[in-house]
PDB file of N, H, CA, C and O in Angstrom:
ATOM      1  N   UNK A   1     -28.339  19.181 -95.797  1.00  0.00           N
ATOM      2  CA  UNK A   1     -27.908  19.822 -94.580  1.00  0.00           C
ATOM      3  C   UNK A   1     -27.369  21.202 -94.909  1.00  0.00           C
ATOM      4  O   UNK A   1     -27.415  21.457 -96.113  1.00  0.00           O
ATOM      5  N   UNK A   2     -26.895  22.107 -94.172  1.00  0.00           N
ATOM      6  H   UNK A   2     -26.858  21.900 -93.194  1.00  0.00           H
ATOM      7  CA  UNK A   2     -27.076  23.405 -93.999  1.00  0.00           C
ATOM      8  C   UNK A   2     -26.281  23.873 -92.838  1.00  0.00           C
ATOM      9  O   UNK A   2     -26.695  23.874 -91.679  1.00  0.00           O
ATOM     10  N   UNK A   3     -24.816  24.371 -93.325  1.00  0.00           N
ATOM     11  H   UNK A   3     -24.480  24.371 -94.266  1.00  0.00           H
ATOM     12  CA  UNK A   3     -24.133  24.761 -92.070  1.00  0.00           C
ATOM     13  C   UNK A   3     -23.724  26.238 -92.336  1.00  0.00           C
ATOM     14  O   UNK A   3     -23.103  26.685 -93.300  1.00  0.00           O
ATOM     15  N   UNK A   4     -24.319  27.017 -91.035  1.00  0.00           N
ATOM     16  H   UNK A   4     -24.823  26.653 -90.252  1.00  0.00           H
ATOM     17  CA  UNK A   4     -23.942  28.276 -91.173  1.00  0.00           C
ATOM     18  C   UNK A   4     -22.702  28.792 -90.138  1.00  0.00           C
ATOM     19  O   UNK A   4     -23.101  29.160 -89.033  1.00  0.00           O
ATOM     20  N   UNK A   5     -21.437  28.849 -90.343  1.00  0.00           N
ATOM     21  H   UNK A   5     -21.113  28.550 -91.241  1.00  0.00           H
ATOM     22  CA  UNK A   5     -20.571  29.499 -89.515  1.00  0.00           C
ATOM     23  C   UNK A   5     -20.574  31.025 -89.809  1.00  0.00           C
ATOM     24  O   UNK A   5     -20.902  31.671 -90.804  1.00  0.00           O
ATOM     25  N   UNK A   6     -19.942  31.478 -88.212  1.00  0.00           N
ATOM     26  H   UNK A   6     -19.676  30.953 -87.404  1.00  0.00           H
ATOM     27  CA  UNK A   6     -20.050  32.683 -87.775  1.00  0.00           C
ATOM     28  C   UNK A   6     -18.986  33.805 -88.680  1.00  0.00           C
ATOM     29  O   UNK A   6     -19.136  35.015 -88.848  1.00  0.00           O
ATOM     30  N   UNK A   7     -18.059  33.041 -89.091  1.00  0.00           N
ATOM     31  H   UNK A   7     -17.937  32.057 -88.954  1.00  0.00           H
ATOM     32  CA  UNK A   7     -17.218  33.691 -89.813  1.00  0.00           C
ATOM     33  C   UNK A   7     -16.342  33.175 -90.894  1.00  0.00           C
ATOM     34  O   UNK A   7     -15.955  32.021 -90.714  1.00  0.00           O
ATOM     35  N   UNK A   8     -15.962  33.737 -91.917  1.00  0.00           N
ATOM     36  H   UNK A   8     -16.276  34.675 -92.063  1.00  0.00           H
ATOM     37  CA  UNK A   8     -15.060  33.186 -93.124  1.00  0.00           C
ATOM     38  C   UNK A   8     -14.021  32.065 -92.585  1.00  0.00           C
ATOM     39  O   UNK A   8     -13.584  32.303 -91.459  1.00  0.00           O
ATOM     40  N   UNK A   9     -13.766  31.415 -92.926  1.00  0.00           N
ATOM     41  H   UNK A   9     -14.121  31.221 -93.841  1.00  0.00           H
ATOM     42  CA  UNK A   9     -12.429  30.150 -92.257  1.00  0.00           C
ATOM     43  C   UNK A   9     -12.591  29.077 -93.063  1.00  0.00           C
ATOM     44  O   UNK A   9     -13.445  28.657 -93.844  1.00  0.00           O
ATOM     45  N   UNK A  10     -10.985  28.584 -92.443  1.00  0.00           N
ATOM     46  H   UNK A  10     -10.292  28.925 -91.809  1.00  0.00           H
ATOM     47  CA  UNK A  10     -11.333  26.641 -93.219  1.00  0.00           C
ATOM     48  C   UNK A  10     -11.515  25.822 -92.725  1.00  0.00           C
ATOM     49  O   UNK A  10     -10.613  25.683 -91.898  1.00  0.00           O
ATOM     50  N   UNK A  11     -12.365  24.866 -92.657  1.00  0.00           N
ATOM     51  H   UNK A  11     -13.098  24.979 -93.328  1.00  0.00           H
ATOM     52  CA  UNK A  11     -13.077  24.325 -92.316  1.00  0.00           C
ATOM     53  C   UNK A  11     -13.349  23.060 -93.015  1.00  0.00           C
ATOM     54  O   UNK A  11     -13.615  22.952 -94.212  1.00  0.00           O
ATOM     55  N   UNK A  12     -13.237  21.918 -91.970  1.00  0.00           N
ATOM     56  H   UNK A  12     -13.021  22.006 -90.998  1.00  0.00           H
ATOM     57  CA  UNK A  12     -13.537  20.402 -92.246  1.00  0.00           C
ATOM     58  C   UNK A  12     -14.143  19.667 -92.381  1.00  0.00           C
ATOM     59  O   UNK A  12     -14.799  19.552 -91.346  1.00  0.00           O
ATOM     60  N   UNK A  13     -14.518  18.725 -93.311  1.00  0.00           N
ATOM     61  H   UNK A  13     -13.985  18.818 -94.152  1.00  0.00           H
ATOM     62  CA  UNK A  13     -16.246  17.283 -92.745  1.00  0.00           C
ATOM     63  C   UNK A  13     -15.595  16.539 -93.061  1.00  0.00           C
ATOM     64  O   UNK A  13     -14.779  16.695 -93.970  1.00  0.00           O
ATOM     65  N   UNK A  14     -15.809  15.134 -92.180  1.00  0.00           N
ATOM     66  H   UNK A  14     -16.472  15.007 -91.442  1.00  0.00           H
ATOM     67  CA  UNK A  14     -15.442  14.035 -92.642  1.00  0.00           C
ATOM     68  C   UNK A  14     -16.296  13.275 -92.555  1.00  0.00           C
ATOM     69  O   UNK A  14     -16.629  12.943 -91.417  1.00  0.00           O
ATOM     70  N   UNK A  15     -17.055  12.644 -93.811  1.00  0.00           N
ATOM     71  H   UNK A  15     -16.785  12.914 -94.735  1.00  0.00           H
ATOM     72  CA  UNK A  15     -17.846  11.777 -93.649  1.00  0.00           C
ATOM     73  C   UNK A  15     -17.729  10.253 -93.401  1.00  0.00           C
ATOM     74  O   UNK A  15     -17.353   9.494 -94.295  1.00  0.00           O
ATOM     75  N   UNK A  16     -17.925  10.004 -92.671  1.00  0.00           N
ATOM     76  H   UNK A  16     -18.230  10.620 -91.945  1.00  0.00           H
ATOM     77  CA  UNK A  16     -17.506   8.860 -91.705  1.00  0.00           C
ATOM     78  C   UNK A  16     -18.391   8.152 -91.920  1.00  0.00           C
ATOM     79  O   UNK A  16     -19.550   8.495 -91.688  1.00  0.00           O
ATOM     80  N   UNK A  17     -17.979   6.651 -92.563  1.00  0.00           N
ATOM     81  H   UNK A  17     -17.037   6.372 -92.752  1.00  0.00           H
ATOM     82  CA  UNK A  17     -19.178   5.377 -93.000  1.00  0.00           C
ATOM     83  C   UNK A  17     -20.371   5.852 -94.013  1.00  0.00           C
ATOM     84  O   UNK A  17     -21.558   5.549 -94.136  1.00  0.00           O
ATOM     85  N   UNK A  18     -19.493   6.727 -94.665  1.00  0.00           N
ATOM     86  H   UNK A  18     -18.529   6.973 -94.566  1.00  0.00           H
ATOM     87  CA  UNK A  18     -20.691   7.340 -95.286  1.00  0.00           C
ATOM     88  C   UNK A  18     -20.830   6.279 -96.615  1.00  0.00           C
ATOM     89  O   UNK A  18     -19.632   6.115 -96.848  1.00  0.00           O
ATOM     90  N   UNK A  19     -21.095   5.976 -96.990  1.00  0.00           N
ATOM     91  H   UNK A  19     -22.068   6.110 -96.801  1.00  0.00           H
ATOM     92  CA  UNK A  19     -21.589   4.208 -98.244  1.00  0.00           C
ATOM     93  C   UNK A  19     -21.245   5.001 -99.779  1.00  0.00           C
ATOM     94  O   UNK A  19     -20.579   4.531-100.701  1.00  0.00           O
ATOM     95  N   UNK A  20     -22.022   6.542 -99.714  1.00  0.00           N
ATOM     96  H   UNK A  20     -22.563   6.924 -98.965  1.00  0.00           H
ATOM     97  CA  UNK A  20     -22.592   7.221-101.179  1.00  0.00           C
ATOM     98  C   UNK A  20     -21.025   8.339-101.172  1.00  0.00           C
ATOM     99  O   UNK A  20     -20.437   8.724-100.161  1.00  0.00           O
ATOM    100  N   UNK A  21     -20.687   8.626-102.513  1.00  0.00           N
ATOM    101  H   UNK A  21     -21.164   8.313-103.334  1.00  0.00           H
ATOM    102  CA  UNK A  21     -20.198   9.983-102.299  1.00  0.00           C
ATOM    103  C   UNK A  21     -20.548  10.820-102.005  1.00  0.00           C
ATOM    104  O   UNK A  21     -21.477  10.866-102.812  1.00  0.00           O
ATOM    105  N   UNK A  22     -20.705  12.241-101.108  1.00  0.00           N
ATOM    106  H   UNK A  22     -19.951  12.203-100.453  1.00  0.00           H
ATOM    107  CA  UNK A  22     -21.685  13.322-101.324  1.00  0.00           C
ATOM    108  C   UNK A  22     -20.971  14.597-101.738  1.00  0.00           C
ATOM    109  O   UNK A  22     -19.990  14.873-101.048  1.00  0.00           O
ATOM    110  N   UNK A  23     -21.197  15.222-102.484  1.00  0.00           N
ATOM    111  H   UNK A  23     -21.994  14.997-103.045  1.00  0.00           H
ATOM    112  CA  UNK A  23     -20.888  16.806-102.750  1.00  0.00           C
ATOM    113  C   UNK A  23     -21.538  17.899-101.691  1.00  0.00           C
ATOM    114  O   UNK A  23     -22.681  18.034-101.255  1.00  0.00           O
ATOM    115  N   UNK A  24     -20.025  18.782-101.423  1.00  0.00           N
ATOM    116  H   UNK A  24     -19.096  18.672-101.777  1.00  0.00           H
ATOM    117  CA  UNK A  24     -20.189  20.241-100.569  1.00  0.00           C
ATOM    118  C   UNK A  24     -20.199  21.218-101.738  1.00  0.00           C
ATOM    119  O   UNK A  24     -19.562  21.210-102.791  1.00  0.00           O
ATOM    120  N   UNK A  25     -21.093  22.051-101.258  1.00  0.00           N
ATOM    121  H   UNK A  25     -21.611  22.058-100.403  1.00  0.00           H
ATOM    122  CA  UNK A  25     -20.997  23.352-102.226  1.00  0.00           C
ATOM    123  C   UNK A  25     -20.637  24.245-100.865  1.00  0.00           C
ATOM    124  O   UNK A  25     -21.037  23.951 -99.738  1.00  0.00           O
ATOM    125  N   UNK A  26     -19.863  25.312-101.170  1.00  0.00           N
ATOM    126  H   UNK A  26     -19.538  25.550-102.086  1.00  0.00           H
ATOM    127  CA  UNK A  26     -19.458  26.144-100.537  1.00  0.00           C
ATOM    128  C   UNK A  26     -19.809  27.454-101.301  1.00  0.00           C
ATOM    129  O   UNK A  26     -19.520  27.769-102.456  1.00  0.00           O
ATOM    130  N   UNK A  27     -20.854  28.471 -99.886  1.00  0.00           N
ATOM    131  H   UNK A  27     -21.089  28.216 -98.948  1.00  0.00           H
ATOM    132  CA  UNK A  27     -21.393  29.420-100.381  1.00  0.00           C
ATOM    133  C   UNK A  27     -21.111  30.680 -99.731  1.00  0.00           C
ATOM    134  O   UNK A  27     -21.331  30.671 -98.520  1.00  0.00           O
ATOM    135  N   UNK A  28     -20.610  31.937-100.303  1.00  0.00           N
ATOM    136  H   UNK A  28     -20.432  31.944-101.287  1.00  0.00           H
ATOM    137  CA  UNK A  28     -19.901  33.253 -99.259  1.00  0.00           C
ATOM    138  C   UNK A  28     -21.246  33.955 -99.250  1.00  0.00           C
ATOM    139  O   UNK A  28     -22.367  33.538 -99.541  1.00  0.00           O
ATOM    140  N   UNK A  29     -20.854  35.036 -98.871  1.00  0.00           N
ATOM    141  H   UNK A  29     -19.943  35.374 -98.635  1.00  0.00           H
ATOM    142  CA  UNK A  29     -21.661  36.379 -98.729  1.00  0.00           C
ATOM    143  C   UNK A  29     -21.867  36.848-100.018  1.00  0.00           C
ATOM    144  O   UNK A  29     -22.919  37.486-100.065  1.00  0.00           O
ATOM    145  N   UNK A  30     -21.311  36.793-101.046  1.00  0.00           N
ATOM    146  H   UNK A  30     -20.456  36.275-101.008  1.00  0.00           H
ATOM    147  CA  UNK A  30     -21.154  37.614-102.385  1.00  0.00           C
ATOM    148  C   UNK A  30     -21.905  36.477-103.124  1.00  0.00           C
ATOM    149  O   UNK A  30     -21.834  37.039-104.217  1.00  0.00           O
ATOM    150  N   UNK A  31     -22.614  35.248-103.425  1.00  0.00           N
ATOM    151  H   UNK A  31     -22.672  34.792-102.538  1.00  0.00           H
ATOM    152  CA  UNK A  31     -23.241  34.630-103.770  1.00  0.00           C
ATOM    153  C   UNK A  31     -24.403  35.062-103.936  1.00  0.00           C
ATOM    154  O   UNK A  31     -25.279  34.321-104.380  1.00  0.00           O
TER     155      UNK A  31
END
């Protein structure tokens, strides 16, 4: 999945019933 927000901030997921662990990578503009 693939989330693009409109602007720099902090920001939440909660994976809910999720069974697996999953990893977020968090990616800026300077990447």
């Amino acid at each position: 999945m693939l989330f693009i927000f409109p602007e720099e901030n902090t920001w939440g997921f909660w994976m809910k019933n999720t069974l697996i662990p999953l990893d977020i990578i968090w990616v800026d503009e300077n990447m």
